[in-house]
N, CA, C and O atoms as CSV, one atom per row, in Angstrom:
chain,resi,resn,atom,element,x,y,z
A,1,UNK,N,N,65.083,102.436,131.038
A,1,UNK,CA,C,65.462,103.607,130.288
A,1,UNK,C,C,66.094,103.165,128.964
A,1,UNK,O,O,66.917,102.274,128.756
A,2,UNK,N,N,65.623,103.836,128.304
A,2,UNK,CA,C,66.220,103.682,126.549
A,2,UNK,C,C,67.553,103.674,126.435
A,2,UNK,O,O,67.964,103.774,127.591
A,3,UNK,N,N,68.474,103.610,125.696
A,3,UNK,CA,C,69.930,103.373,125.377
A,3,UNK,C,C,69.964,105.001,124.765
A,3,UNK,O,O,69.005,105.693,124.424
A,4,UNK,N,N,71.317,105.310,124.759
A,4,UNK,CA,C,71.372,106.347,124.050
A,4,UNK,C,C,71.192,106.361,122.299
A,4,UNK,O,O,70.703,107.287,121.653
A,5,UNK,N,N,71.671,105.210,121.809
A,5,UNK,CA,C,71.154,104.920,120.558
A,5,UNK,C,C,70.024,104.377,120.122
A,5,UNK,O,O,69.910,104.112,118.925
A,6,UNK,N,N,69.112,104.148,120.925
A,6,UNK,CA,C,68.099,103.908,120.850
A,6,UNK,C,C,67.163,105.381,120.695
A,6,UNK,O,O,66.185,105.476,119.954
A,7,UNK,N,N,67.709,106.512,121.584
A,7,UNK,CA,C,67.225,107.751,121.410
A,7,UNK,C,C,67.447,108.605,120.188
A,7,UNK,O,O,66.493,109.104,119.592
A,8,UNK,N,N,68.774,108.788,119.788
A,8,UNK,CA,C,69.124,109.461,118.799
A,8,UNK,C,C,68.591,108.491,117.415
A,8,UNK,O,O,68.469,109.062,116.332
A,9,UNK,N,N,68.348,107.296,117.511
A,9,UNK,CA,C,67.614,106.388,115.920
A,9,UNK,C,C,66.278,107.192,116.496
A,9,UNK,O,O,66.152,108.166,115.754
A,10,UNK,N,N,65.192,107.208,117.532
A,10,UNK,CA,C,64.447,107.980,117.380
A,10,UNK,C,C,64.230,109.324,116.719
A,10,UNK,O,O,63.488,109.450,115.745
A,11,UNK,N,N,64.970,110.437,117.330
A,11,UNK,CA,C,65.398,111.705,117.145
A,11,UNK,C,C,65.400,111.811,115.825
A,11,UNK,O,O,64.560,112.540,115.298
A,12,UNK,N,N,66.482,111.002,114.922
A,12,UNK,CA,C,66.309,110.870,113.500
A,12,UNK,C,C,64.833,110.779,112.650
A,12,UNK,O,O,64.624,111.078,111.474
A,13,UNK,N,N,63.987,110.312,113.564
A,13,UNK,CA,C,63.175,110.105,112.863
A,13,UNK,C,C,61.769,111.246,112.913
A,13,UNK,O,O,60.688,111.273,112.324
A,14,UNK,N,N,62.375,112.046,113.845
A,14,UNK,CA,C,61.304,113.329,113.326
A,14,UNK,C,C,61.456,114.469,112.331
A,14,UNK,O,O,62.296,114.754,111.478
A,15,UNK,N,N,60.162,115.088,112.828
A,15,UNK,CA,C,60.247,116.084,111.251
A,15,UNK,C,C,60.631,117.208,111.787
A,15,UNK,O,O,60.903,117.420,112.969
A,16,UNK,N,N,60.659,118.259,110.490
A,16,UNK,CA,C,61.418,119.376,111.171
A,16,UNK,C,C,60.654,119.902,112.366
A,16,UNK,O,O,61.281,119.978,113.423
A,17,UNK,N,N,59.638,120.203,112.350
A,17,UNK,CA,C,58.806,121.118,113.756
A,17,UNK,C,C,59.137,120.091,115.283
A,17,UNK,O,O,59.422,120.537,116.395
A,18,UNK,N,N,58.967,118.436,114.832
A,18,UNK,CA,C,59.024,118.246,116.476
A,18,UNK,C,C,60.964,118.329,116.655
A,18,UNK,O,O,61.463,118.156,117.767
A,19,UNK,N,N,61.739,118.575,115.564
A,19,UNK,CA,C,62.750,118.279,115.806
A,19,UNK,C,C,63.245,119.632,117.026
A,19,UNK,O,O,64.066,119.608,117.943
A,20,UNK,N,N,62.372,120.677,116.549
A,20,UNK,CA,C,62.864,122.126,116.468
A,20,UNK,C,C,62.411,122.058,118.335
A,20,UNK,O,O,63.026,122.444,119.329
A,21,UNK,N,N,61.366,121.532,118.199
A,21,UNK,CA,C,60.575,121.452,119.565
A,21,UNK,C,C,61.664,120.718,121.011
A,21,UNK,O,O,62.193,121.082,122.061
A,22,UNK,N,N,61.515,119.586,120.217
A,22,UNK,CA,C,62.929,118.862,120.973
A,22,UNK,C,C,64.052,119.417,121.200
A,22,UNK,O,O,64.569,119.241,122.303
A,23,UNK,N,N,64.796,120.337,120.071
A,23,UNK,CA,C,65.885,121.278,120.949
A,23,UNK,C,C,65.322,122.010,121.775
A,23,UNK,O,O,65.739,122.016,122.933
A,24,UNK,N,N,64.398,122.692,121.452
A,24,UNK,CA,C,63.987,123.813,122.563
A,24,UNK,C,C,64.042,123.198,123.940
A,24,UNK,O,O,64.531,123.704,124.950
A,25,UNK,N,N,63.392,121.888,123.797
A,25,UNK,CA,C,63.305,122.068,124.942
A,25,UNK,C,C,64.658,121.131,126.083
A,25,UNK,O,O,64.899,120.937,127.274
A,26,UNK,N,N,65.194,120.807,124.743
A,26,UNK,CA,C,66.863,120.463,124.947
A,26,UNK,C,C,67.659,121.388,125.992
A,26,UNK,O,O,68.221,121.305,127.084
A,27,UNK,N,N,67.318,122.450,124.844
A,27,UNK,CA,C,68.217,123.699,125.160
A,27,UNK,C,C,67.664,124.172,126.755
A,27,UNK,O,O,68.563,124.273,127.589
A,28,UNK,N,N,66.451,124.423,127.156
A,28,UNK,CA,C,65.681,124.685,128.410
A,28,UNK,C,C,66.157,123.822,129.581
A,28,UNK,O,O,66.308,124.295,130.707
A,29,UNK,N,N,66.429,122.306,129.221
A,29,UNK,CA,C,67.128,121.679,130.033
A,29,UNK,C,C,68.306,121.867,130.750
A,29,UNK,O,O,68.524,121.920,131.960
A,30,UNK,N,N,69.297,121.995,129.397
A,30,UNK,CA,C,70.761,122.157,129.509
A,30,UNK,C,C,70.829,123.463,130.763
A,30,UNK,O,O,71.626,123.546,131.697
A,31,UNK,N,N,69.550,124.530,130.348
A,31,UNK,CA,C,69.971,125.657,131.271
A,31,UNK,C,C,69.884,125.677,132.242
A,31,UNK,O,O,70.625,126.256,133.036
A,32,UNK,N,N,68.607,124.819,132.539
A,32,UNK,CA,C,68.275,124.548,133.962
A,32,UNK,C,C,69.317,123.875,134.765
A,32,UNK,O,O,69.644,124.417,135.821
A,33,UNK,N,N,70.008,122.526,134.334
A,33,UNK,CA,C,70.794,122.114,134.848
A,33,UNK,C,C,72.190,122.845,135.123
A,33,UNK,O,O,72.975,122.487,136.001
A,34,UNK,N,N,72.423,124.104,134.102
A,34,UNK,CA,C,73.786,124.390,134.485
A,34,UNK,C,C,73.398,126.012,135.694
A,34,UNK,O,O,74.336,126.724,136.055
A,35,UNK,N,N,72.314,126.236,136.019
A,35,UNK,CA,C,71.952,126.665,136.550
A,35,UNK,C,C,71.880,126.159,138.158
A,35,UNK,O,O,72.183,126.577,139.276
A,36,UNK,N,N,71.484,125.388,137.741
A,36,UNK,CA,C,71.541,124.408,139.485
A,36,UNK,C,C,73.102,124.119,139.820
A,36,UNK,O,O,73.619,124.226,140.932
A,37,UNK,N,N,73.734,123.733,138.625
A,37,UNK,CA,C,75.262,123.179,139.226
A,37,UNK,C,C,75.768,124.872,139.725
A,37,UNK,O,O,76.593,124.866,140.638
A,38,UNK,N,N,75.458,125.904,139.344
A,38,UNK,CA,C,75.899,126.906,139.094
A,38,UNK,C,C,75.644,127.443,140.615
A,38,UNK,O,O,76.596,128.028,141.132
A,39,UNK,N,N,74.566,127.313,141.303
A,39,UNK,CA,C,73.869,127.599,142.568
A,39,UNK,C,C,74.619,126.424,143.655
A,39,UNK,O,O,74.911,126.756,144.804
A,40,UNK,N,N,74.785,125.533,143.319
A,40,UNK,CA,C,75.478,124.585,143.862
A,40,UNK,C,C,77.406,125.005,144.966
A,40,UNK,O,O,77.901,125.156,146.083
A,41,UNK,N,N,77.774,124.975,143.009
A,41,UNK,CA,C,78.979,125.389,143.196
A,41,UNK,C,C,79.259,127.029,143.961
A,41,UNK,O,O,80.271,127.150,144.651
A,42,UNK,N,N,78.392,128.133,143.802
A,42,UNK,CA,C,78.668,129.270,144.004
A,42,UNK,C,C,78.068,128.849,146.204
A,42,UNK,O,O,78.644,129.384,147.152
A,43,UNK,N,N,77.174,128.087,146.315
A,43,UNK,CA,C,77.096,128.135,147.657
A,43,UNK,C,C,78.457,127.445,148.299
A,43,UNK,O,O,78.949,128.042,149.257
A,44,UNK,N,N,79.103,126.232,147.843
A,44,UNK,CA,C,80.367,125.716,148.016
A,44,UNK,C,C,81.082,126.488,148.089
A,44,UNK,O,O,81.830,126.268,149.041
A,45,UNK,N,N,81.334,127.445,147.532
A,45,UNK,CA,C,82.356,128.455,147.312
A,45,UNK,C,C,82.879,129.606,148.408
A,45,UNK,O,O,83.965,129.834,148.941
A,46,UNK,N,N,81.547,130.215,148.471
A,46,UNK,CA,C,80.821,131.150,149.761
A,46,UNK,C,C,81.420,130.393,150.853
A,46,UNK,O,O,82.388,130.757,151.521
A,47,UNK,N,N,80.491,128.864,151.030
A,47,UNK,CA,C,80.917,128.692,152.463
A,47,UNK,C,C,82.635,128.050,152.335
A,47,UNK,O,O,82.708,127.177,153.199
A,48,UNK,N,N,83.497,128.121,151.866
A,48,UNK,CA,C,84.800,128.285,151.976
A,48,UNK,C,C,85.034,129.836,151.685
A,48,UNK,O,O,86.132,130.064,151.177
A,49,UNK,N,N,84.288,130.856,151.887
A,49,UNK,CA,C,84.775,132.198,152.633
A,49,UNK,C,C,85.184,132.933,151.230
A,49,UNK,O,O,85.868,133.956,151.179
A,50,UNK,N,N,84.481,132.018,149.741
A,50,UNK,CA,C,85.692,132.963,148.629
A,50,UNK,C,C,83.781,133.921,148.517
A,50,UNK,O,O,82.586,133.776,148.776
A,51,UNK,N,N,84.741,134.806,147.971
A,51,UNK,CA,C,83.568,136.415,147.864
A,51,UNK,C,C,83.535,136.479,145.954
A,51,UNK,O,O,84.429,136.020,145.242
A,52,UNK,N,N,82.513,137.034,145.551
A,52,UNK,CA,C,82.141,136.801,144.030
A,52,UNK,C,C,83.532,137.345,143.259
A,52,UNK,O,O,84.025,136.903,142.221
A,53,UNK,N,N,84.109,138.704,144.303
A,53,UNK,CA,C,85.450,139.257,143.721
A,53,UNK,C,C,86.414,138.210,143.660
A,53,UNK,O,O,87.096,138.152,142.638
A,54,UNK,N,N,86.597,137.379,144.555
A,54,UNK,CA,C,87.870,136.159,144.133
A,54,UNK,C,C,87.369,135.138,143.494
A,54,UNK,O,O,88.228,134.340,143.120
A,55,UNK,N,N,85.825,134.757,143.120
A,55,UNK,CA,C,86.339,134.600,141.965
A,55,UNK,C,C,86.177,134.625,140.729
A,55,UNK,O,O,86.385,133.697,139.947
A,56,UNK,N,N,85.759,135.801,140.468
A,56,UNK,CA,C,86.194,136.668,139.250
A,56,UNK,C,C,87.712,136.571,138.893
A,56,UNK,O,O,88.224,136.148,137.857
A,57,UNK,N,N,88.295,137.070,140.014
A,57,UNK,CA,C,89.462,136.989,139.761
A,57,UNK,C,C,90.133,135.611,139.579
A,57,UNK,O,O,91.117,135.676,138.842
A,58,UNK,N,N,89.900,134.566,139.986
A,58,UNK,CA,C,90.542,132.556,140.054
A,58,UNK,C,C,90.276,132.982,138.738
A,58,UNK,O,O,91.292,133.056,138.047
A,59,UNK,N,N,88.613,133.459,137.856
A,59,UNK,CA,C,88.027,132.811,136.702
A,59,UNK,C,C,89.003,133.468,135.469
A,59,UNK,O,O,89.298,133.001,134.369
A,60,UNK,N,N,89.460,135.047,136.276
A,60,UNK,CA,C,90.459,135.476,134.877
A,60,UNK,C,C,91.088,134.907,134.820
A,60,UNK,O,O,91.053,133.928,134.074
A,61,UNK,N,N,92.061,135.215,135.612
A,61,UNK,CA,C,93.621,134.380,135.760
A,61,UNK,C,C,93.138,132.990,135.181
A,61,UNK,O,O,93.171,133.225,133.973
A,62,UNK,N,N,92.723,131.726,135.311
A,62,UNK,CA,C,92.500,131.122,134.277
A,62,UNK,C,C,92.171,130.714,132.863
A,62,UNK,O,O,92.398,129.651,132.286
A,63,UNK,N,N,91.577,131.822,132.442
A,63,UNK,CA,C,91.510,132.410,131.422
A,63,UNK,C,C,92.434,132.910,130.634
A,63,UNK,O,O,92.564,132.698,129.429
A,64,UNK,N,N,93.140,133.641,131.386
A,64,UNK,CA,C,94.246,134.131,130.911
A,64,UNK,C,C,95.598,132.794,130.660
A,64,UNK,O,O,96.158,132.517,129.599
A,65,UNK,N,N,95.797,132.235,131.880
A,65,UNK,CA,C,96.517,131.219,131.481
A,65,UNK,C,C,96.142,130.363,130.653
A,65,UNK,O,O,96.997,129.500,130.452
A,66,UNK,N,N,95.351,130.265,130.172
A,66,UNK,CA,C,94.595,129.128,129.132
A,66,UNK,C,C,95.065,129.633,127.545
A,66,UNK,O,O,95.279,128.926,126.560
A,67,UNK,N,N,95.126,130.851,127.663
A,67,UNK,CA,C,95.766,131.202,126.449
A,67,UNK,C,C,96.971,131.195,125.676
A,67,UNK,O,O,97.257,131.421,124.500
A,68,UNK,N,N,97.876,130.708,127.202
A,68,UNK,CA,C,99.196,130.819,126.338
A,68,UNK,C,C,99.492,129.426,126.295
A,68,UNK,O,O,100.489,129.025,125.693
């Protein structure tokens, strides 16, 4: 497998259309993956008995404390 700087000296070296292409399908990645962690974590969750209402509620209340 390539180095990470070995990727991004690539990356540099395209033009605008494959650059545009390459996020896309950057971006398609990123979703997929936070999608899976997302299915992951929410079955973890469940089977420790928490219900989508708690945590909504963990996710405010953190939220909220994050602000001050």
């Amino acid at each position: 497998m390539k180095s990470v700087d070995e990727i991004l000296q690539a990356v540099k070296q395209l033009d605008a259309a494959r650059s545009l292409s390459l996020r896309r399908k950057m971006d398609r990645l990123e979703k997929q993956l936070w999608a899976e962690e997302l299915k992951r974590t929410s079955a973890e969750m469940f089977k420790n008995g928490l219900t989508d209402d708690a945590i909504d509620s963990m996710a405010m209340r953190r939220r909220r404390e994050g602000r001050r």
